[in-house]
C-alpha positions in Angstrom: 18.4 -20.7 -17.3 15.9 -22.4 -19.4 13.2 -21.0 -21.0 10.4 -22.9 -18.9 11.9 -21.9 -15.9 12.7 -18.2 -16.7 11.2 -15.7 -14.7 8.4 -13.1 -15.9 8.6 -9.2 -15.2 6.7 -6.9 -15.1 8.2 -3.2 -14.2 6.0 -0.4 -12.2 7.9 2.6 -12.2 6.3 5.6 -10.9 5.7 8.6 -12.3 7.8 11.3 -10.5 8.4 13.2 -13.5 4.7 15.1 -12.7 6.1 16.6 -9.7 7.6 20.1 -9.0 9.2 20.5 -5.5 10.2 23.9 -6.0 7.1 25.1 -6.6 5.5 22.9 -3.9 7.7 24.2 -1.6 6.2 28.0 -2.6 2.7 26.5 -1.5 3.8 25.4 1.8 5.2 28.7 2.3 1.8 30.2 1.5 -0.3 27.4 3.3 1.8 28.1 6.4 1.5 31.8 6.6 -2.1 31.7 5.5 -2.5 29.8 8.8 -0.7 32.4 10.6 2.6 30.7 11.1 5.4 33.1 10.6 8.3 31.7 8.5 11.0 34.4 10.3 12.5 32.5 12.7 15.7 30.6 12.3 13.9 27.0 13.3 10.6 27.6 10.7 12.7 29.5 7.6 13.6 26.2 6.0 10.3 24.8 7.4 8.6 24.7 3.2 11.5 23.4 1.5 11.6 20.3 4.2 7.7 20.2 4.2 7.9 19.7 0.5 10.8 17.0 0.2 8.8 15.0 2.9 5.6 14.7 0.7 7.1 14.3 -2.2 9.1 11.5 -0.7 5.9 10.0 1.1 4.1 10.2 -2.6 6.7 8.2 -4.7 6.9 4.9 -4.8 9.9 2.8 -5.2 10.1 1.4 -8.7 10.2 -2.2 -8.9 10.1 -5.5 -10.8 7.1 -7.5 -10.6 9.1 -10.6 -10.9 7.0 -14.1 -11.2 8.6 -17.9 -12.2 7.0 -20.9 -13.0 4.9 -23.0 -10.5 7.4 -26.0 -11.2 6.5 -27.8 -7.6 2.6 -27.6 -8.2 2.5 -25.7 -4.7 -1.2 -25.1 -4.4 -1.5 -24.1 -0.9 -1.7 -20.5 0.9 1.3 -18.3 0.4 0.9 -15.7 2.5 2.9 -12.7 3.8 1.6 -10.6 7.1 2.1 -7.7 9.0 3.6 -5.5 6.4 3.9 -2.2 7.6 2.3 0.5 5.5 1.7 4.7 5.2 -0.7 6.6 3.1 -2.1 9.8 2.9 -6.1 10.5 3.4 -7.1 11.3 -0.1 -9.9 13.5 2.2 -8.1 15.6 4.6 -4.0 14.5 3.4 -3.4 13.3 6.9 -1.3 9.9 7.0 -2.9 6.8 7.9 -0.5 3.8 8.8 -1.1 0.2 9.6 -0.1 -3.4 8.7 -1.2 -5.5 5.5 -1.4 -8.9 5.4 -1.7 -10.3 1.4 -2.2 -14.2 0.3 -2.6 -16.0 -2.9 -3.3 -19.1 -3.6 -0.8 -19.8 -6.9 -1.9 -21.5 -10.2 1.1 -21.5 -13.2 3.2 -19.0 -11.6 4.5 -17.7 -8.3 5.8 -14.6 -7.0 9.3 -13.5 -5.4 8.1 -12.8 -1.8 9.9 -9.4 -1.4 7.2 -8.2 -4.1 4.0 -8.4 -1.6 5.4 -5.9 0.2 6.2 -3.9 -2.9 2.8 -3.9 -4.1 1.4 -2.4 -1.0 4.4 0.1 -1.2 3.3 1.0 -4.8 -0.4 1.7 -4.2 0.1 3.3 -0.7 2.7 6.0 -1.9 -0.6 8.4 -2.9 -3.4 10.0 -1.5 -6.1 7.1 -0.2 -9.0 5.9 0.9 -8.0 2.3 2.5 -11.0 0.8 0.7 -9.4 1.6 -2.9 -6.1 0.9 -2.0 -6.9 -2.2 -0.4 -8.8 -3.5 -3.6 -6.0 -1.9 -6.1 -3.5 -4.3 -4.5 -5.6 -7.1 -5.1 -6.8 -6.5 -8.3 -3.0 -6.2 -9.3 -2.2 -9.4 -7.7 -5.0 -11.3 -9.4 -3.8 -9.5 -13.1 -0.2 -10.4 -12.9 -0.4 -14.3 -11.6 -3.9 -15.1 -12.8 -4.0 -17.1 -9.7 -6.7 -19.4 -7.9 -7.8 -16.7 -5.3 -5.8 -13.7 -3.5 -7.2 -12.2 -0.2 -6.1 -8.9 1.2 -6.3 -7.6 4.8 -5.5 -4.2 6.0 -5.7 -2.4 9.3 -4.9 1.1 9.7 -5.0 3.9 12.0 -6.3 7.5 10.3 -4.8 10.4 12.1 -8.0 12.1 10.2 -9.9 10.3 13.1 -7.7 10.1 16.2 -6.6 13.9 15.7 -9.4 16.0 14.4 -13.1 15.6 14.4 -14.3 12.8 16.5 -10.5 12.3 18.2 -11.4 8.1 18.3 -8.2 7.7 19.9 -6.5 3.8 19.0 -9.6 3.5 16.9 -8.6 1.2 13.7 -10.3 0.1 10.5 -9.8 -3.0 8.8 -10.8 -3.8 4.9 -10.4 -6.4 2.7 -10.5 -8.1 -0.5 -11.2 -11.6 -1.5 -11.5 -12.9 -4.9 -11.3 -16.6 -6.5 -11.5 -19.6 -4.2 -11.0 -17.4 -1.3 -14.1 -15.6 -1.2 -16.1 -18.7 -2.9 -15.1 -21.5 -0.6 -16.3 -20.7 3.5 -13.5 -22.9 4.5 -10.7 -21.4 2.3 -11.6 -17.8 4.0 -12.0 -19.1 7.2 -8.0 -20.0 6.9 -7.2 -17.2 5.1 -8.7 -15.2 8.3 -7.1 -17.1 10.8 -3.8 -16.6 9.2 -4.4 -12.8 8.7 -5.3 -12.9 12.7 -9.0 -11.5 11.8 -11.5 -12.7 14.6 -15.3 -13.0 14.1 
């Protein structure tokens, strides 16, 4: 491989080593019984040690390259990848919240392997939320690692924090976005971007 056309990498590993399942499983214990839930029986005895694993699995990323190569071809229109499926956590309650992403760029000197969209929503998901920050952080990352000509972000969720407690808004969604560069300076270039995304006016 030449050196004009090698690719550029950039790793995100997350930071696991913060986390202590045994004692998190401890707190679920105490959170359960505190709510009157009595750990004795045979179905609810392993009940912490499965509640921990599960959030500690929900809170950790997968680590991953942020792989980009040369823009040999000039491509300068949309690249676009939607309906990626997503979880989080409600950073305000730590109920889940899941929904579908839908992330574009518009490239300039470099491009991005296409798995990696999906792996940047992965990355900022995988931590208690609000869909506002996360939906910002991913572009904000985007725009950092490919210094590209715009990059738009669309997310719709469901927040179990509103269709089970409080108000109970049943099939209620929310929808957020980002647009920076040409994409939220051009009328036209967003008004493709949000026909692609399959956001109505």
């Amino acid at each position: 491989m030449s050196a004009m056309s090698a690719p550029s990498v950039a790793r995100l590993v997350p930071a696991t080593d913060v986390m202590d399942v045994a004692a998190a499983e401890d707190a679920a214990a105490a959170f359960l019984v505190a709510l009157g839930i009595e750990l004795d029986s045979e179905h609810l005895r392993a009940t912490p040690g499965r509640m921990a694993r599960a959030w500690a699995e929900m809170l950790t990323p997968r680590p991953f390259e942020m792989t980009t190569f040369p823009n040999e071809e000039a491509y300068d229109e949309l690249v676009l990848a939607r309906d990626i499926p997503f979880r989080s956590v409600c950073e305000h309650h730590l109920l889940p919240f899941t929904g579908r992403a839908c992330v574009a760029y518009l490239p300039g000197d470099r491009i991005l392997g296409l798995s990696k969209l999906a792996r940047v929503v992965e990355h900022f998901a995988c931590r208690p939320q609000t869909q506002e920050r996360l939906t910002k952080q991913i572009a904000d990352l985007l725009q950092e690692e490919l210094q590209p000509r715009a990059v738009g972000v669309v997310m719709a969720a469901e927040h179990s924090c509103m269709t089970l407690r409080g108000v109970q808004a049943t099939g209620s969604s929310t929808v957020t976005s980002t647009l920076l560069g040409k994409l939220r300076s051009d009328p036209r270039s967003r008004a493709e971007f949000m026909s692609l995304a399959g956001v109505t006016g």
